[in-house]
PQR file with spaces between the fields and no chain letter, atoms N, CA, C, O and H, PARSE charges and radii, in Angstrom:
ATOM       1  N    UNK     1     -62.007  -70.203    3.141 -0.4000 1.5000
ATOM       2  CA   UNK     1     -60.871  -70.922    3.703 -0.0000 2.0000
ATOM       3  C    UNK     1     -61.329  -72.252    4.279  0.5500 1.7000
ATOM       4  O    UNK     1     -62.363  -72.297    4.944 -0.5500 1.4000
ATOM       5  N    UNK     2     -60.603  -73.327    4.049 -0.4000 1.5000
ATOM       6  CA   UNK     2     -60.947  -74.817    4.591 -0.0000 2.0000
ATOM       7  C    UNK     2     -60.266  -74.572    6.645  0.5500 1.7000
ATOM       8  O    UNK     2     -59.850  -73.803    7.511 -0.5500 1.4000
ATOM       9  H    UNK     2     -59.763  -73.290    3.509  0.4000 1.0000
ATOM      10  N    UNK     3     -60.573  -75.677    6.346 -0.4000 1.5000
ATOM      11  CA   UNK     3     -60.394  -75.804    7.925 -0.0000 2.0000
ATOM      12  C    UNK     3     -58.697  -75.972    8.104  0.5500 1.7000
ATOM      13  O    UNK     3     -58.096  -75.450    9.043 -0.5500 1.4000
ATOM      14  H    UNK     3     -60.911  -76.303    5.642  0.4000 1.0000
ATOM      15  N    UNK     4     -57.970  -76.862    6.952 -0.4000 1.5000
ATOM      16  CA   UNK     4     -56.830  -77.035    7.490 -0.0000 2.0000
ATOM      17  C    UNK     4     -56.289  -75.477    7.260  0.5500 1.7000
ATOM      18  O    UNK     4     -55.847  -75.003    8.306 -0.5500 1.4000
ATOM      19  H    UNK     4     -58.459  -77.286    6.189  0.4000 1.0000
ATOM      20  N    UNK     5     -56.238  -74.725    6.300 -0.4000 1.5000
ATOM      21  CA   UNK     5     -55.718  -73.684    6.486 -0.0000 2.0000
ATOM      22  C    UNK     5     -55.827  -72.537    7.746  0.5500 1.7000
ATOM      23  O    UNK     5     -54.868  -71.919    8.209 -0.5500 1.4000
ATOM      24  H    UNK     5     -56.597  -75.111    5.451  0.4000 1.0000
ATOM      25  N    UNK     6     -56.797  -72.455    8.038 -0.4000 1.5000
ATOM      26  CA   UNK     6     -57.801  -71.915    9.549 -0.0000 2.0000
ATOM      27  C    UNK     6     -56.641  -72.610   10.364  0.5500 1.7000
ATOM      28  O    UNK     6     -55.867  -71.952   11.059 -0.5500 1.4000
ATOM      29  H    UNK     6     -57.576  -72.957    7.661  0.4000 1.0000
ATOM      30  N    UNK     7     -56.587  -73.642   10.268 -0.4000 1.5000
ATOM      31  CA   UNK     7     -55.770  -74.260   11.318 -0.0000 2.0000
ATOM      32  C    UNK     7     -54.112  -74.156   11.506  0.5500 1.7000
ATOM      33  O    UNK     7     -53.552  -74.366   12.582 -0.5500 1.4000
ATOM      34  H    UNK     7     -57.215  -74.177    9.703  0.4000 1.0000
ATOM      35  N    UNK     8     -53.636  -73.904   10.645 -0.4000 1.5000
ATOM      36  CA   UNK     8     -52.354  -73.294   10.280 -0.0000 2.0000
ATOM      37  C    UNK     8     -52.048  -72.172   10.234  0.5500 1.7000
ATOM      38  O    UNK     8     -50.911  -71.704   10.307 -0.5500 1.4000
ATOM      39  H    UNK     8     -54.091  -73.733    9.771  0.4000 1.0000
ATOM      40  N    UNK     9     -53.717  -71.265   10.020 -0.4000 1.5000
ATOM      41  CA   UNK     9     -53.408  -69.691   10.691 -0.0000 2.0000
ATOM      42  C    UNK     9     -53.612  -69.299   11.873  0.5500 1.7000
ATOM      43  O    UNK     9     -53.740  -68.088   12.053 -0.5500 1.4000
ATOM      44  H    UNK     9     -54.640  -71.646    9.961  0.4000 1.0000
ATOM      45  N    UNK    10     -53.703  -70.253   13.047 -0.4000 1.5000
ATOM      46  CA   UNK    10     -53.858  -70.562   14.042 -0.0000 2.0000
ATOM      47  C    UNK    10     -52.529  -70.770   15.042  0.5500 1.7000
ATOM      48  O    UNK    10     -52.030  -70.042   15.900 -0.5500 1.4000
ATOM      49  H    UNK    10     -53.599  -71.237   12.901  0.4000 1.0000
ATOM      50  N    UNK    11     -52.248  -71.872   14.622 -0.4000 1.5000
ATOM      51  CA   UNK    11     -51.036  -72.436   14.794 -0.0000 2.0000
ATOM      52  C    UNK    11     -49.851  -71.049   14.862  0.5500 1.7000
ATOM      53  O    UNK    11     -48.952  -70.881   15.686 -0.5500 1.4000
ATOM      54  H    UNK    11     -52.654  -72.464   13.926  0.4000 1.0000
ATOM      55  N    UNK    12     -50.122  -70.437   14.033 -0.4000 1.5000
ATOM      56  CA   UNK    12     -48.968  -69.714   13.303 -0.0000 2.0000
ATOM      57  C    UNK    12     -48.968  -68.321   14.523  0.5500 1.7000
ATOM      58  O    UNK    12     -48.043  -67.702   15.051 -0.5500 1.4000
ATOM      59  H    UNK    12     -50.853  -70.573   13.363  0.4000 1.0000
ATOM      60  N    UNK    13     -50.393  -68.223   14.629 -0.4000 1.5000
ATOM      61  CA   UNK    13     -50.188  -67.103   15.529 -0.0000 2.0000
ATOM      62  C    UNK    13     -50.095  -67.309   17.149  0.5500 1.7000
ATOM      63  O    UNK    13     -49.675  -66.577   18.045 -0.5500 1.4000
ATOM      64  H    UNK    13     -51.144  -68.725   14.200  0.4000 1.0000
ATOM      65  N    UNK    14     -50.774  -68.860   17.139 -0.4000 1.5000
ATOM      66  CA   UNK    14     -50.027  -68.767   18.807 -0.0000 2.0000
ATOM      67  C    UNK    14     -48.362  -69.414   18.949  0.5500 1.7000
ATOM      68  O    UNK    14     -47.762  -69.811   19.948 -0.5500 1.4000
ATOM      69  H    UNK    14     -51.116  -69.455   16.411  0.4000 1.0000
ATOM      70  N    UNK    15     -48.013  -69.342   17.776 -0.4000 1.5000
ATOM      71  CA   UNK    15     -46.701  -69.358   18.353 -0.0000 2.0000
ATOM      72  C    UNK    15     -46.056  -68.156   17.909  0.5500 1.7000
ATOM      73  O    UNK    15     -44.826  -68.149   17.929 -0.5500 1.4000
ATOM      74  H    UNK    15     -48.500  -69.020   16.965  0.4000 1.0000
ATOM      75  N    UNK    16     -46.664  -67.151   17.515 -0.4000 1.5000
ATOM      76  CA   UNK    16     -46.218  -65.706   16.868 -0.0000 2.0000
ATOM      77  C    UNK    16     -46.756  -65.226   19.047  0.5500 1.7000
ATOM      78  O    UNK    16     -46.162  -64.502   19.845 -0.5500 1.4000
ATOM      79  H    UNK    16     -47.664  -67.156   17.498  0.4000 1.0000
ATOM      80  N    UNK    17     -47.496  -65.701   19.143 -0.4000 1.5000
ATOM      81  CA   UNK    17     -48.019  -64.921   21.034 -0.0000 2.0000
ATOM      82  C    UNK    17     -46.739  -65.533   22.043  0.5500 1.7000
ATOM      83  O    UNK    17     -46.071  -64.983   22.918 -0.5500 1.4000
ATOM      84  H    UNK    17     -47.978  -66.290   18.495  0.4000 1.0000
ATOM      85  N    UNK    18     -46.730  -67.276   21.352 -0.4000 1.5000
ATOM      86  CA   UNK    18     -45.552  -67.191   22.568 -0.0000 2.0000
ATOM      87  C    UNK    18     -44.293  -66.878   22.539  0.5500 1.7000
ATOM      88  O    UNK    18     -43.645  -66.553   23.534 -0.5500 1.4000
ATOM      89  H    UNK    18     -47.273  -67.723   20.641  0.4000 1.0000
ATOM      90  N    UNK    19     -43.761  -66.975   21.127 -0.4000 1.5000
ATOM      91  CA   UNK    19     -42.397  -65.962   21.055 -0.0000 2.0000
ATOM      92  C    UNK    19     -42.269  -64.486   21.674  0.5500 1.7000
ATOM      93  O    UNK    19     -41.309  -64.002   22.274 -0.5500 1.4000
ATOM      94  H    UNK    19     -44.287  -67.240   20.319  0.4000 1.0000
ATOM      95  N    UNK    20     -43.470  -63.929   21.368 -0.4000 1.5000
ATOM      96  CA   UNK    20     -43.711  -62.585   22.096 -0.0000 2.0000
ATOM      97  C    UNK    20     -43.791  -62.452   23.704  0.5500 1.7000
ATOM      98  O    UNK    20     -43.143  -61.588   24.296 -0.5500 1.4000
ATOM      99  H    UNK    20     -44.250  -64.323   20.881  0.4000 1.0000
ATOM     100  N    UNK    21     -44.691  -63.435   24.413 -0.4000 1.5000
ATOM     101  CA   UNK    21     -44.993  -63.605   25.581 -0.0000 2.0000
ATOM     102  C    UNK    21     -43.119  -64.209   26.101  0.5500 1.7000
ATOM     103  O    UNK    21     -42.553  -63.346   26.771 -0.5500 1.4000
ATOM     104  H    UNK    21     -45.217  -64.136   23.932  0.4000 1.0000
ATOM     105  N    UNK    22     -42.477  -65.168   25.909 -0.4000 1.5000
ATOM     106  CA   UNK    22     -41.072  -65.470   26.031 -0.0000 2.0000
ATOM     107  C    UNK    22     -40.385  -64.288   25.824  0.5500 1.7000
ATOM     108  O    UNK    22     -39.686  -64.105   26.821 -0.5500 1.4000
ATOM     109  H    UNK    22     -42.937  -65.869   25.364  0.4000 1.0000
ATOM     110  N    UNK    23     -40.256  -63.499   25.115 -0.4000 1.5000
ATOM     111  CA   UNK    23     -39.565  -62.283   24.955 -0.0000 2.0000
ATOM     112  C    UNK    23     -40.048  -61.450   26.052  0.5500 1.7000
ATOM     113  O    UNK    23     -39.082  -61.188   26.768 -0.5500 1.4000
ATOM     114  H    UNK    23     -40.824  -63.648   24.305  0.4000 1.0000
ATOM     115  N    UNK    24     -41.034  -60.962   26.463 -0.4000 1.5000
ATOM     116  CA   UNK    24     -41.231  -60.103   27.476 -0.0000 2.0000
ATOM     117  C    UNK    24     -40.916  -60.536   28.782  0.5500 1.7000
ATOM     118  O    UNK    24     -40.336  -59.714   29.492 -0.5500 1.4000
ATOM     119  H    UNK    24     -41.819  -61.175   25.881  0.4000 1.0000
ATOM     120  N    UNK    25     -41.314  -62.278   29.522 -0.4000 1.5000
ATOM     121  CA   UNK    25     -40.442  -62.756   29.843 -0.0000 2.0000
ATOM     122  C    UNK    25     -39.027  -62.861   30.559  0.5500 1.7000
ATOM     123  O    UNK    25     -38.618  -62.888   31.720 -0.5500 1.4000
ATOM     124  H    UNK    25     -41.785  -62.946   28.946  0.4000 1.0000
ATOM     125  N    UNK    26     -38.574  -62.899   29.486 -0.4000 1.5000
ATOM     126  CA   UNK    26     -36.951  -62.553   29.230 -0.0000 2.0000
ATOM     127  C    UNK    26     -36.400  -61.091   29.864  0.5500 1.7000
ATOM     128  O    UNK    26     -35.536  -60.894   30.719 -0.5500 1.4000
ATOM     129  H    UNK    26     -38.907  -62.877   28.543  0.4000 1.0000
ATOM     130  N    UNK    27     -37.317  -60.058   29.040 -0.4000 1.5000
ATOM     131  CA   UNK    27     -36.938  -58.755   29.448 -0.0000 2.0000
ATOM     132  C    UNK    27     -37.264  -58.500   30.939  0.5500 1.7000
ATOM     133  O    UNK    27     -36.467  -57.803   31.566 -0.5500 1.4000
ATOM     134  H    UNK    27     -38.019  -60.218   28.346  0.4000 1.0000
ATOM     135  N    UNK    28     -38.642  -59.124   31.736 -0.4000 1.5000
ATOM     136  CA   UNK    28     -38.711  -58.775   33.155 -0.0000 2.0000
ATOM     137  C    UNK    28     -37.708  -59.514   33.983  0.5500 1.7000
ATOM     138  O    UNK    28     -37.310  -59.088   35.068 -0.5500 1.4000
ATOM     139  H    UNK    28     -39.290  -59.691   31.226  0.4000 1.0000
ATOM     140  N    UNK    29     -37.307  -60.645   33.433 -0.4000 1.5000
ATOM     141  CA   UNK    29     -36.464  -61.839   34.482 -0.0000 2.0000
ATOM     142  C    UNK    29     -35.133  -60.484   34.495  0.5500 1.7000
ATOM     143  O    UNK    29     -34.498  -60.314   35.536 -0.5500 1.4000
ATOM     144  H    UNK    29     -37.630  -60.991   32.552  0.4000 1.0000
ATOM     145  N    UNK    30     -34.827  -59.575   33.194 -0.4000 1.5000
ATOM     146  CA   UNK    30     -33.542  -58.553   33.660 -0.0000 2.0000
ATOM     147  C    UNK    30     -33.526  -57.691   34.835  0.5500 1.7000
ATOM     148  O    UNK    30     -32.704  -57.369   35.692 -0.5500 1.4000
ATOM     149  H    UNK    30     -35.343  -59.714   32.348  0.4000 1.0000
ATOM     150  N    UNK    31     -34.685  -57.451   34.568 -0.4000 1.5000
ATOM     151  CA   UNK    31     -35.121  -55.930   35.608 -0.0000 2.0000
ATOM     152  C    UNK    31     -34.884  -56.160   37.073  0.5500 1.7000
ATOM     153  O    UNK    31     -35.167  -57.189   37.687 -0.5500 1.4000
ATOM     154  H    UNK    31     -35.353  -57.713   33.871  0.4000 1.0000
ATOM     155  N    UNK    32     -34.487  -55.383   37.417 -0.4000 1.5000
ATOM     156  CA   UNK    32     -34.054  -55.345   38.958 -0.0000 2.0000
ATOM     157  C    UNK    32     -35.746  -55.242   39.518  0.5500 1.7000
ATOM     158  O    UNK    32     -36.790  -54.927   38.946 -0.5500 1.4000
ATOM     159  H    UNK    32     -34.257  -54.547   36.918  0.4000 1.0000
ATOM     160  N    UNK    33     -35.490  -55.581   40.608 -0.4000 1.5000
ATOM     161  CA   UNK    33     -36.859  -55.107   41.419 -0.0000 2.0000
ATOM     162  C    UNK    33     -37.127  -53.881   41.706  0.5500 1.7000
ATOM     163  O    UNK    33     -38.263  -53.605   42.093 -0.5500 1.4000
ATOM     164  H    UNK    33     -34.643  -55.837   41.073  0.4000 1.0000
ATOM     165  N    UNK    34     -36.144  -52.885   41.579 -0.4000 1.5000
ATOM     166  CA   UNK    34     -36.838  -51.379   41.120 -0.0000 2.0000
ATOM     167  C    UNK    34     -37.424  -50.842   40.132  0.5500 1.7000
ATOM     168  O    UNK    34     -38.152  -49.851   40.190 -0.5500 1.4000
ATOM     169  H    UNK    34     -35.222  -53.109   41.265  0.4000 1.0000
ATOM     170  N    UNK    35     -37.185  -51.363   39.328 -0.4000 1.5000
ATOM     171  CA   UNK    35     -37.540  -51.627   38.144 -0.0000 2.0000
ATOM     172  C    UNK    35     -39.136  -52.047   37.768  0.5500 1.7000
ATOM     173  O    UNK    35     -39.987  -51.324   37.249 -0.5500 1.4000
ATOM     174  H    UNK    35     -36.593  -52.168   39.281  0.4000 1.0000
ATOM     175  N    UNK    36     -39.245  -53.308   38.158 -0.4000 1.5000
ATOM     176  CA   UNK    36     -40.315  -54.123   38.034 -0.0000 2.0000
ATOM     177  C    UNK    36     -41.353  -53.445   38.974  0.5500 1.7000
ATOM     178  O    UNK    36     -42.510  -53.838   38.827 -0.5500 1.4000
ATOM     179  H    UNK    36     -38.554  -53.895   38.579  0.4000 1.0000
ATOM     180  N    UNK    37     -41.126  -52.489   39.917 -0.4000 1.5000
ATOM     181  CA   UNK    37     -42.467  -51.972   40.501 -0.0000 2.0000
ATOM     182  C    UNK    37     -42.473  -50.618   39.649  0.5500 1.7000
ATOM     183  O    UNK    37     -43.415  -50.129   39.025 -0.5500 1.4000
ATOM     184  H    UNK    37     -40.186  -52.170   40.036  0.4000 1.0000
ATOM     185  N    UNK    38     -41.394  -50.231   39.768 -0.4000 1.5000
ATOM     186  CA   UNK    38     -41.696  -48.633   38.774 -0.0000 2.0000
ATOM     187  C    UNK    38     -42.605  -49.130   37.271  0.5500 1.7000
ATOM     188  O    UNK    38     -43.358  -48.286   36.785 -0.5500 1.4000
ATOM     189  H    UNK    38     -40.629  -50.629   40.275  0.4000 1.0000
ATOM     190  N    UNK    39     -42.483  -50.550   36.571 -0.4000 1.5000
ATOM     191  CA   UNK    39     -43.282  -51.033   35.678 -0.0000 2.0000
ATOM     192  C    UNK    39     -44.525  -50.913   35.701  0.5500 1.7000
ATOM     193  O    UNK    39     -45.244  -50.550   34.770 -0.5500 1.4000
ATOM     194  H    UNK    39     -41.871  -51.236   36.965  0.4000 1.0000
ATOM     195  N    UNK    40     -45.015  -51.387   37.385 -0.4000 1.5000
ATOM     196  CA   UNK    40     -46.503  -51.754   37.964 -0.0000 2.0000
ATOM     197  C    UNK    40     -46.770  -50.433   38.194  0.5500 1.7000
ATOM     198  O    UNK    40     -47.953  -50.289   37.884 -0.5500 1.4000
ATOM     199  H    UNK    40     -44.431  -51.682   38.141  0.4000 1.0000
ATOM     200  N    UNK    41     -46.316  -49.373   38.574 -0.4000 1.5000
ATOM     201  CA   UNK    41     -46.496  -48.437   39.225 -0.0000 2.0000
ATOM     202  C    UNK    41     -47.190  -47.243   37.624  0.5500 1.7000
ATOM     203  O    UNK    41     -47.971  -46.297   37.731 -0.5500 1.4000
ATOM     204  H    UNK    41     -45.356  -49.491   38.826  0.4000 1.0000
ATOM     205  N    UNK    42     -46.818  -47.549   36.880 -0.4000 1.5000
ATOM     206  CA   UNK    42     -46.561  -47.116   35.200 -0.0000 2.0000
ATOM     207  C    UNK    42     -47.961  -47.815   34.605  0.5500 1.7000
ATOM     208  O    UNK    42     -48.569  -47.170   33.751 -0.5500 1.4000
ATOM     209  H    UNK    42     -46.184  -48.317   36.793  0.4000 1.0000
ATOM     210  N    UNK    43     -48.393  -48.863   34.946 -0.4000 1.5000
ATOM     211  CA   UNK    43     -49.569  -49.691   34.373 -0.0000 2.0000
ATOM     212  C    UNK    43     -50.589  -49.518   35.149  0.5500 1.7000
ATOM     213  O    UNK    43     -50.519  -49.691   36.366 -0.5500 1.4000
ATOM     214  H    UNK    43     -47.899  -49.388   35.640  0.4000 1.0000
ATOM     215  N    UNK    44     -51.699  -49.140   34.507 -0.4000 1.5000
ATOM     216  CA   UNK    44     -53.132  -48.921   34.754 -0.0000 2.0000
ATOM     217  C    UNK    44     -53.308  -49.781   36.003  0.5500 1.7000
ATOM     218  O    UNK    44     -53.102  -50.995   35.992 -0.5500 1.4000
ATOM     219  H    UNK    44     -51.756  -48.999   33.518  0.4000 1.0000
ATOM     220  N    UNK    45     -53.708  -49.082   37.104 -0.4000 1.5000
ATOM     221  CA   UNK    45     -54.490  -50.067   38.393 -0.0000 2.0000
ATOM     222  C    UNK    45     -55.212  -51.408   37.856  0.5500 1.7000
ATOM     223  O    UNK    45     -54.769  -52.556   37.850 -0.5500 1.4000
ATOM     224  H    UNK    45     -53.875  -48.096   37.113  0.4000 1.0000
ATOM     225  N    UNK    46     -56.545  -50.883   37.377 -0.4000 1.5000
ATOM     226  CA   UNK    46     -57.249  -51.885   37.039 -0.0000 2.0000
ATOM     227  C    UNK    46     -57.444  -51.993   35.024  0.5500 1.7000
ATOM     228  O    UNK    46     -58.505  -51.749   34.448 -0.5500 1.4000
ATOM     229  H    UNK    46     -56.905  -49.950   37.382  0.4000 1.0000
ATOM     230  N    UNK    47     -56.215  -52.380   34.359 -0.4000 1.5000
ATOM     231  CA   UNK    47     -56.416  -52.617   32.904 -0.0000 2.0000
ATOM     232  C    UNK    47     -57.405  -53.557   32.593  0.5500 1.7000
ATOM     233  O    UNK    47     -57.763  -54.493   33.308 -0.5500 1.4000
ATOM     234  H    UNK    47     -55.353  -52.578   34.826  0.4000 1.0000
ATOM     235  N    UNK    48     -57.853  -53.235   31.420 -0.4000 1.5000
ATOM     236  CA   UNK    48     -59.232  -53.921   30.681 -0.0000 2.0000
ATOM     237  C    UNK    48     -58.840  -55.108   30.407  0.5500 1.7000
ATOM     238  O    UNK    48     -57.763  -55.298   29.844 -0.5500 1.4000
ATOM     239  H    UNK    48     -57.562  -52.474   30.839  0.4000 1.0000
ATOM     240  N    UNK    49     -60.034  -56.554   30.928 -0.4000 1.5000
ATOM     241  CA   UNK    49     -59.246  -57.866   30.959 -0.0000 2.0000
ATOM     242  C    UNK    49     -58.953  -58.283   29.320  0.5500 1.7000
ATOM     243  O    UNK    49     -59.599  -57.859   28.362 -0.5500 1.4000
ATOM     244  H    UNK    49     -60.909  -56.400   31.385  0.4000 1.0000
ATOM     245  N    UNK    50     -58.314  -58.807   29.294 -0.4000 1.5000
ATOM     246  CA   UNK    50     -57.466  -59.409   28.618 -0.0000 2.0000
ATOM     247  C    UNK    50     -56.596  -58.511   27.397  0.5500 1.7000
ATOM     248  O    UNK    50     -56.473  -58.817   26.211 -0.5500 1.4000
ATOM     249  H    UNK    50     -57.790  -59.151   30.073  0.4000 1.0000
ATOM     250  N    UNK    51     -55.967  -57.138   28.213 -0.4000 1.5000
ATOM     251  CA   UNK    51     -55.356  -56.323   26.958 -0.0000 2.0000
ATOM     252  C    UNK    51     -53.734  -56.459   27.525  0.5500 1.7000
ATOM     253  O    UNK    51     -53.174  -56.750   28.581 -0.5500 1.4000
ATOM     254  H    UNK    51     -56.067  -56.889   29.176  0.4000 1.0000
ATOM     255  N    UNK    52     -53.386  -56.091   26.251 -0.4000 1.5000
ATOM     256  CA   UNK    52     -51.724  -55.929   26.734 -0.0000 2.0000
ATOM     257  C    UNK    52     -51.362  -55.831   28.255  0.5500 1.7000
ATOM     258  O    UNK    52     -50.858  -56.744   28.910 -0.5500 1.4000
ATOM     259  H    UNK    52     -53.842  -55.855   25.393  0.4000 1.0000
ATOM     260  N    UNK    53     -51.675  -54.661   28.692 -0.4000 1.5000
ATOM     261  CA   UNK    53     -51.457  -53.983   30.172 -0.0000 2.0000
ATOM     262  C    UNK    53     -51.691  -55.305   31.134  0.5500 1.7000
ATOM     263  O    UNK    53     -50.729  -55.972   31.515 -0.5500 1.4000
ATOM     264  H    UNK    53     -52.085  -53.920   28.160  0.4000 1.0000
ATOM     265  N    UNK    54     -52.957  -55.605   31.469 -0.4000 1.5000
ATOM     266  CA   UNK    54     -53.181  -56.781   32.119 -0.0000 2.0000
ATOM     267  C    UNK    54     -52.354  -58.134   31.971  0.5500 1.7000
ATOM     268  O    UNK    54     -52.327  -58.884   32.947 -0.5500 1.4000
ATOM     269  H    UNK    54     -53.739  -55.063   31.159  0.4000 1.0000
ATOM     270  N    UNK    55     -51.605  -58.530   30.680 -0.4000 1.5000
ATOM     271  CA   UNK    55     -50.959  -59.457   30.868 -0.0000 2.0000
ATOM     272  C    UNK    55     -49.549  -58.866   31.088  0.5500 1.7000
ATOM     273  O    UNK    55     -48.698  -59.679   31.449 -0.5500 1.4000
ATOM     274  H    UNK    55     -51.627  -57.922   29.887  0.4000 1.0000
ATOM     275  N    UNK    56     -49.321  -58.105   30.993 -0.4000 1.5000
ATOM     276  CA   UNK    56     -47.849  -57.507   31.495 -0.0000 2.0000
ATOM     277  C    UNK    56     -48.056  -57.552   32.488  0.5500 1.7000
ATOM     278  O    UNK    56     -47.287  -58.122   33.261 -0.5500 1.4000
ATOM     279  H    UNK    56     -50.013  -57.445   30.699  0.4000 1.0000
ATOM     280  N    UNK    57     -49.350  -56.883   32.948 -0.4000 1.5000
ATOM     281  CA   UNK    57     -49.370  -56.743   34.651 -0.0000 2.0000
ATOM     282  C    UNK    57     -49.168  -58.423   35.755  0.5500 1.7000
ATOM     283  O    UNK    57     -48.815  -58.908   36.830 -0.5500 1.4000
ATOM     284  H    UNK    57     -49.975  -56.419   32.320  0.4000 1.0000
ATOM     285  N    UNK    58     -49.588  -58.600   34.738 -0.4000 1.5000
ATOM     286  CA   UNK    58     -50.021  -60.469   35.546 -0.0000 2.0000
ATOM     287  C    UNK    58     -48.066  -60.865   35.551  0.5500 1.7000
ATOM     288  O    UNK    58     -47.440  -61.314   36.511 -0.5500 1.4000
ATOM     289  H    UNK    58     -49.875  -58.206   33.865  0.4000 1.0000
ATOM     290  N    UNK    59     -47.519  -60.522   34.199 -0.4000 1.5000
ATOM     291  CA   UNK    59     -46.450  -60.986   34.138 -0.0000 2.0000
ATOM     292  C    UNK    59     -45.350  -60.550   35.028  0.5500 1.7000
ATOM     293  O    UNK    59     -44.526  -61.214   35.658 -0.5500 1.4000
ATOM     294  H    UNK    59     -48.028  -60.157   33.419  0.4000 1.0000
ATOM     295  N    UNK    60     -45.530  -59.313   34.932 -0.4000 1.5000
ATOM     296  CA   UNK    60     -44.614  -58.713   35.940 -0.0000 2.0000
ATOM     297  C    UNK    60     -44.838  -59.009   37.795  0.5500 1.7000
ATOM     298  O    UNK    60     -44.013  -59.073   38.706 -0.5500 1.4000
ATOM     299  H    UNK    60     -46.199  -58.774   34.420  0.4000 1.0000
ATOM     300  N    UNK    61     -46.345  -59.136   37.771 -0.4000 1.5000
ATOM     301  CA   UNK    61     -46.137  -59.988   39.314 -0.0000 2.0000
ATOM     302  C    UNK    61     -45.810  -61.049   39.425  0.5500 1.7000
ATOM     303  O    UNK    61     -45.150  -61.336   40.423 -0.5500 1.4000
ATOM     304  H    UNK    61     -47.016  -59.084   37.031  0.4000 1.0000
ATOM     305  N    UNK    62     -46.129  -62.059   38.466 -0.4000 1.5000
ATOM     306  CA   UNK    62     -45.406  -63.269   38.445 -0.0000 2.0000
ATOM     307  C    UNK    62     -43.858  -63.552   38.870  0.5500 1.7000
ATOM     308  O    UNK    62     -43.368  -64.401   39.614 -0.5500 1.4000
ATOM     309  H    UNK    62     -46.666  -61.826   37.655  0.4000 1.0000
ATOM     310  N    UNK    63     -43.333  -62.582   38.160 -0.4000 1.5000
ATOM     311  CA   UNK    63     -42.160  -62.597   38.381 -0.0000 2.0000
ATOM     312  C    UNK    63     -41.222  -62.038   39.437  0.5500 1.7000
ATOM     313  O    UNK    63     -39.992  -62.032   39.461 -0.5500 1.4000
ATOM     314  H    UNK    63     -43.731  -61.892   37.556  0.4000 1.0000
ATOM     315  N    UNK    64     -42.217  -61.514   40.408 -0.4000 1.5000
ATOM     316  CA   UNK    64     -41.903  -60.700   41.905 -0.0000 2.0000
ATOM     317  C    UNK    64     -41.723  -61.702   42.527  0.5500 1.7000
ATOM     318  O    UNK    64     -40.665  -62.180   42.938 -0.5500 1.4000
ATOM     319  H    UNK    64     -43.217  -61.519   40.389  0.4000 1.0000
ATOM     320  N    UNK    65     -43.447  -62.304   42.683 -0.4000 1.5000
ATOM     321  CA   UNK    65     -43.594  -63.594   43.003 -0.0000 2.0000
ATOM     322  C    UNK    65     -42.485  -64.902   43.207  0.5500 1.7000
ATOM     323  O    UNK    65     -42.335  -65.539   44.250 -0.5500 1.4000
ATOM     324  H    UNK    65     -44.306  -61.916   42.349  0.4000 1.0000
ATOM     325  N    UNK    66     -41.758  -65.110   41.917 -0.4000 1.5000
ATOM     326  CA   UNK    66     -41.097  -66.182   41.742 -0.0000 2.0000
ATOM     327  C    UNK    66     -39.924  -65.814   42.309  0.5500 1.7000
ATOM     328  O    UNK    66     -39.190  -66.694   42.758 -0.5500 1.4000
ATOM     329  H    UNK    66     -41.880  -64.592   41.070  0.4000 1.0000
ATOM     330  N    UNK    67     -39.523  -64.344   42.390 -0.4000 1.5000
ATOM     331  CA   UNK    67     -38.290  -64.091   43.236 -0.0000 2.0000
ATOM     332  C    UNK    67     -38.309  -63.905   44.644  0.5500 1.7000
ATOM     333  O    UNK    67     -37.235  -63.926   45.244 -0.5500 1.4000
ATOM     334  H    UNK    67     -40.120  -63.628   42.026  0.4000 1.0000
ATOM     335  N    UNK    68     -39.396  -63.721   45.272 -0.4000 1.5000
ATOM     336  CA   UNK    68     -39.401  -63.664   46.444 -0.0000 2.0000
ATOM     337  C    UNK    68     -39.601  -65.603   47.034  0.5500 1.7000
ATOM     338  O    UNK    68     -39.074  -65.929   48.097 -0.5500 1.4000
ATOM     339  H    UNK    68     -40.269  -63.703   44.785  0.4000 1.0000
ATOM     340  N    UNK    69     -40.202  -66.412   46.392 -0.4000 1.5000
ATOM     341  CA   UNK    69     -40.171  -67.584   46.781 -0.0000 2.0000
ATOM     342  C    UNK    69     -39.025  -67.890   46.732  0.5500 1.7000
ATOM     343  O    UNK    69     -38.505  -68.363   47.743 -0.5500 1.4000
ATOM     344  H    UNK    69     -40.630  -66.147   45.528  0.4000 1.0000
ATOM     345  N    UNK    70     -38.273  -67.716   45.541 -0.4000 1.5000
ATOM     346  CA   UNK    70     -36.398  -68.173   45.860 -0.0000 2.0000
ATOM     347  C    UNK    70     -35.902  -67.688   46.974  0.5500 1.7000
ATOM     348  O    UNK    70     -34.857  -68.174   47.407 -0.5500 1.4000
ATOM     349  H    UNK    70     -38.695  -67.331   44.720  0.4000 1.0000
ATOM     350  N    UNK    71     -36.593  -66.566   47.704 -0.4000 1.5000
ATOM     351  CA   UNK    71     -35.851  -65.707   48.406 -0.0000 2.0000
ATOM     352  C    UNK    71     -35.706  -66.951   49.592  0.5500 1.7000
ATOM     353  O    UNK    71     -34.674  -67.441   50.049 -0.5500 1.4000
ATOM     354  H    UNK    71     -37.442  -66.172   47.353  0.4000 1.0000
ATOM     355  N    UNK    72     -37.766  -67.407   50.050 -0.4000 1.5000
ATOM     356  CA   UNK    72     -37.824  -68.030   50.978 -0.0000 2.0000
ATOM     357  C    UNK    72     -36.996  -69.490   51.422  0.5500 1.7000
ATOM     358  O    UNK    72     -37.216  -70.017   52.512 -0.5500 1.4000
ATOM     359  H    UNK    72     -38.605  -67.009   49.679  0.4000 1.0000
């Protein structure tokens, strides 16, 4: 494979991650805050860095996060 193709199978999949990453996203911004801890509560304490679990996990505090600053 040349480089431009490498580079277009590249391309292709980080925007195949952020459609995915936007979609999940989407689905935590629904969740009530009972919700969103029963999520955390459901996900491994300490998940292996950089697997699914861990970025859900990151995501789903993020999004605690961002609601409690609106709160303030």
């Amino acid at each position: 494979m040349g480089k431009a193709s490498d580079m277009t199978i590249v391309a292709e999949l980080l925007t195949k991650l952020d459609e995915a990453m936007r979609t999940v996203k989407g689905h935590l911004a629904e969740m009530d805050a009972e919700q969103l801890n029963a999520l955390l509560r459901l996900l491994a304490p300490r998940p292996s860095i950089g697997s699914a679990e861990m970025v859900l996990t990151m995501l789903a505090f993020r999004e605690i996060e961002a609601r409690n600053r609106a709160k303030s």
